[in-house]
C-alpha positions in Angstrom: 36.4 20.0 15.0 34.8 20.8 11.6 36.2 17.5 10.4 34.5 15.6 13.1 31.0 17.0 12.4 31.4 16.1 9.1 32.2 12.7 9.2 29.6 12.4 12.4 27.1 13.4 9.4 28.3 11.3 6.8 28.3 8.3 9.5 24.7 9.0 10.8 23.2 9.4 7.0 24.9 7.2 4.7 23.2 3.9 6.6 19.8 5.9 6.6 20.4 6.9 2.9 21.3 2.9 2.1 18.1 1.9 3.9 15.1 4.1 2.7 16.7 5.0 -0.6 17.5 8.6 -1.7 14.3 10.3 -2.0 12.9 8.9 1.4 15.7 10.0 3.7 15.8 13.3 1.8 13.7 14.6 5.5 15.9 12.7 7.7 19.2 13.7 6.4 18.3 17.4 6.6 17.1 16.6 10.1 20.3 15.4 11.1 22.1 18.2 9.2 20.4 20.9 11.2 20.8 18.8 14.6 24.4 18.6 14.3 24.8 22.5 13.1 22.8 23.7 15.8 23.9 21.3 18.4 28.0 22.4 18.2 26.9 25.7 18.1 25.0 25.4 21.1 27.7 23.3 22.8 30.6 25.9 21.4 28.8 28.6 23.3 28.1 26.7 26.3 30.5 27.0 28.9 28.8 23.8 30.8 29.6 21.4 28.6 33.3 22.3 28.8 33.2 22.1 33.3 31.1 18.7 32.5 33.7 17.7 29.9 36.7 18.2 32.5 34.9 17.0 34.8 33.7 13.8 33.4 37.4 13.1 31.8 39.8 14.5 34.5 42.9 13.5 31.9 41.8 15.8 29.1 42.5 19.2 31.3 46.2 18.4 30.2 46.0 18.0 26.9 46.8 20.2 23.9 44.2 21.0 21.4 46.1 18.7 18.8 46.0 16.1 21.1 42.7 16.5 22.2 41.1 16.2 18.4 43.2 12.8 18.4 41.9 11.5 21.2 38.5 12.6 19.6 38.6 11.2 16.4 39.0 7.6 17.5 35.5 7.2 18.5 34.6 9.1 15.7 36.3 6.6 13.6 34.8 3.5 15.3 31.4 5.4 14.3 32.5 6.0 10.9 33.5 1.7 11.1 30.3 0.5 12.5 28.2 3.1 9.7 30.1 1.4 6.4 29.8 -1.9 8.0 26.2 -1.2 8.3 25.7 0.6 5.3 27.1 -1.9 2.8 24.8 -5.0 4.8 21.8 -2.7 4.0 22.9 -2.1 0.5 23.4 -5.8 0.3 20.1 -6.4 0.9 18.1 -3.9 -1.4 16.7 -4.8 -4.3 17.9 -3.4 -7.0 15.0 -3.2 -10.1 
């Protein structure tokens, strides 16, 4: 789980970082720190998003826990796609003085 987050804030802060340059996304990239921290706390105490999560994707009450973070990190991987592709077109396209 820990590996997901990480890469979620890596993927949501690298393209920001390319964009705006270091020291303007400086606020934004702590922003989406604290987001992401707090958020999966909030959603590992929650015992709501677990019934939705069942009940939203009948075929993961099945699986095992390794197979579940599988299943998991391909979206997370098609994020982590779309973020370098997106990254390196904004890097592409930065002046560099």
């Amino acid at each position: 789980m820990a590996l997901i987050v990480v890469t979620l804030m890596y993927a949501f802060n690298f393209p920001i970082v390319f964009k705006y340059g270091y020291l303007k996304s400086r606020f934004i990239s702590s922003l989406i720190y604290f987001v992401l921290f707090f958020g999966t706390m909030a959603l590992a105490g929650n015992e709501g998003a677990a019934v939705w999560l069942k009940e939203t994707f009948p075929f993961v009450n099945g699986l095992s826990l390794l197979a579940f973070a599988w299943l998991a990190m391909i979206p997370v991987i098609l994020i982590l796609g779309l973020s370098i592709w997106a990254s390196i077109a904004f890097y592409s396209r930065r002046e560099l003085a």
